[in-house]
N, C-alpha and C positions, 0 to 999 in steps of 0.2 A: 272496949266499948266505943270509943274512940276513931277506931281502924273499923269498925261495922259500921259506925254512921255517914263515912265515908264513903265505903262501898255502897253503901246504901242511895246516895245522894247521887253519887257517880252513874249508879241504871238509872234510876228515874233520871236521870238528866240524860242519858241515851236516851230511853223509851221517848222522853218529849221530842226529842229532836230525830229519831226515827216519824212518830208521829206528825210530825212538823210537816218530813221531810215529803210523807205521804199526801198530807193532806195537800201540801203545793202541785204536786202530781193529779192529783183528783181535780184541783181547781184548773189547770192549763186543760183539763180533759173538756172542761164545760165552759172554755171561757172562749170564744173567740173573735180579735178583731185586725180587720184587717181593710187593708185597702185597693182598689181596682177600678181599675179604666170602662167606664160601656160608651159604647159606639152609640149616636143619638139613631131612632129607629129601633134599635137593639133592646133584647129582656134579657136579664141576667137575675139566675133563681139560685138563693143560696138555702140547703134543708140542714137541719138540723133534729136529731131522735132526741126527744124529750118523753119522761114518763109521765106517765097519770099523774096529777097534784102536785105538781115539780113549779118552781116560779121561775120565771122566765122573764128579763127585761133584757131591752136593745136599743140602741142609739146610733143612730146615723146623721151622716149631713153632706153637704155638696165640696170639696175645694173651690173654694173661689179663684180663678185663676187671676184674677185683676185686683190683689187684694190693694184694702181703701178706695174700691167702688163697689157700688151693687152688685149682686146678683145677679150675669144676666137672663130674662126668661127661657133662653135658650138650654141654659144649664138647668135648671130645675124640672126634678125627677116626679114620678108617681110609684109611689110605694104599697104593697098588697103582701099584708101577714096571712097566712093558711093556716088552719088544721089539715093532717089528713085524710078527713072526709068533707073537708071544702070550706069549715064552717071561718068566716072573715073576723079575724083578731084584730084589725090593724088595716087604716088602710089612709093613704094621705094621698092628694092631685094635685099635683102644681107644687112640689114644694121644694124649699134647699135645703131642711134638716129635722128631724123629728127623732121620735121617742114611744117605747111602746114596754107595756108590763102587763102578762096574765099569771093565769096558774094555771098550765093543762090542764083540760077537762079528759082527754082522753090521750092514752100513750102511742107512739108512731114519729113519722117524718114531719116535722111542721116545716113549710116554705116561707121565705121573705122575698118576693119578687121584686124588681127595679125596672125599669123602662122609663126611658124617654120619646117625647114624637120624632117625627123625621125630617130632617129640615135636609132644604138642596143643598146647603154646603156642608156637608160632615161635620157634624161638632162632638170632640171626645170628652165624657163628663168624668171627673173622677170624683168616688164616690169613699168614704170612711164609714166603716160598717164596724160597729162593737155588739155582740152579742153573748148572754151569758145568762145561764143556767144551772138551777141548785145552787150548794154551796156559793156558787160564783156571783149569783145573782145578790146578794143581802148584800148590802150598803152596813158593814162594820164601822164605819166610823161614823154615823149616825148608831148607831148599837150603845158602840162606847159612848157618846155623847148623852144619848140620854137616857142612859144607865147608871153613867159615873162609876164605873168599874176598871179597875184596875188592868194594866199591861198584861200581867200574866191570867186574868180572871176572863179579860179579850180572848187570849188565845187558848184558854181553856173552853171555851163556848165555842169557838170555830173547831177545835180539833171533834167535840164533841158533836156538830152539824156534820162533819167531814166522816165520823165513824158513823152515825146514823143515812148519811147519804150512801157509805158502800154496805150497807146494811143494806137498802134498802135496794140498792142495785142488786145482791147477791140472789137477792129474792125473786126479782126480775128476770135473772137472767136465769134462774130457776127454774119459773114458771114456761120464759119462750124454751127453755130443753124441755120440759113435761110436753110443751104445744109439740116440738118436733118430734119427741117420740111417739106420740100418737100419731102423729100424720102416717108415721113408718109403719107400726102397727094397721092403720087405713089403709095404706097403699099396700102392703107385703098382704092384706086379706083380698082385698079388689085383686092383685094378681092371682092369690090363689083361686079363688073363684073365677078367673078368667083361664087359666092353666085346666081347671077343672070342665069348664063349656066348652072349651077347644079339643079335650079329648073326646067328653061325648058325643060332638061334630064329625072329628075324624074319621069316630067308631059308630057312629051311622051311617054316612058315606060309605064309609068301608061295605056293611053290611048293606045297606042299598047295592051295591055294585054288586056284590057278591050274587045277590038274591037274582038280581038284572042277568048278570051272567046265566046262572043256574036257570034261570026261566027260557033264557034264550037256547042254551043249548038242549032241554027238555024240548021245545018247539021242533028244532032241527034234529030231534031225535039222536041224538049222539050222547045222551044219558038215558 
């Protein structure tokens, strides 16, 4: 009994740390931040595929090159969040660091654009972009806090976010195969019916010419 509870203790402690090991996979898939140079003049569009109802938060800001002095206006960017049908999530002028949180209303490519104006002397802005999505987006230590739930009750809740986000992706990614096999379907019929007006074309032609001929050479008497 002994030696079962063992084995026993030994998979669930795999299974969690398989679990674990996915979930961390799932969260680098949705989480990204990163840092880069724009030239002032210059836009730089970072997209990102988000689904229907999915939460989405992101954080940015300016490096300061002169750190312990201001900002200077030179460096400060203008910031423009998108949907894929245009509709404006997010949008800041003149600024050196913001922050921004929805929930998709609709699934696709959403854009986070950057630019700066153009000044005569080149100025290079560098820019720290954090963005993250699903899973990646909750703020778990606010969770735990004010929940007062336990280390492993934490990560019971995350793994369980983690299996319902590739739930919910399988489903997605379901649906865009159903979308592509009807397009196939639509297209393989448009061709057929296109295969099919090009023969009846041919085969009139044909028969036009034929008919043309035959009349011509009745005239000339040689039929």
């Amino acid at each position: 009994c002994l030696h079962l509870k063992k084995k026993m203790s030994g998979s669930l402690l795999l299974t969690v740390n398989l679990l674990a090991i996915l979930s961390l996979g799932v969260i680098f898939n949705v989480a990204h931040s990163l840092r880069y140079d724009l030239l002032s003049g210059a836009t730089k569009c970072i997209s990102e595929e988000i689904k229907s109802n999915a939460m989405s938060v992101g954080k940015y800001s300016v490096i300061n090159p002169n750190e312990g002095f201001p900002l200077p206006d030179t460096h400060k960017v203008t910031v423009r969040v998108n949907s894929p049908h245009g509709n404006n999530y997010h949008f800041g002028d003149n600024v050196e660091a913001g922050n921004f949180a929805f929930t998709a209303a609709e699934s696709g490519d959403y854009t986070a654009c950057f630019w700066t104006p153009e000044h005569k002397a080149p100025v290079t802005v560098t820019i720290e972009f954090d963005w993250r999505t699903g899973v990646a987006a909750k703020d778990w230590s606010n969770v735990a806090k004010k929940g007062q739930v336990e280390t492993m009750e934490l990560e019971l809740k995350k793994l369980y976010d983690t299996v319902a986000s590739i739930h919910e992706e399988m489903f997605y990614l379901r649906e865009r195969e159903e979308e592509m096999q009807q397009l196939n379907r639509s297209t393989n019929s448009k061709m057929a019916t296109l295969s099919f007006l090009s023969l009846v074309v041919c085969l009139s032609v044909a028969g036009l010419q034929f008919w043309h001929l035959k009349t011509f050479f009745e005239r000339k008497k040689l039929l």
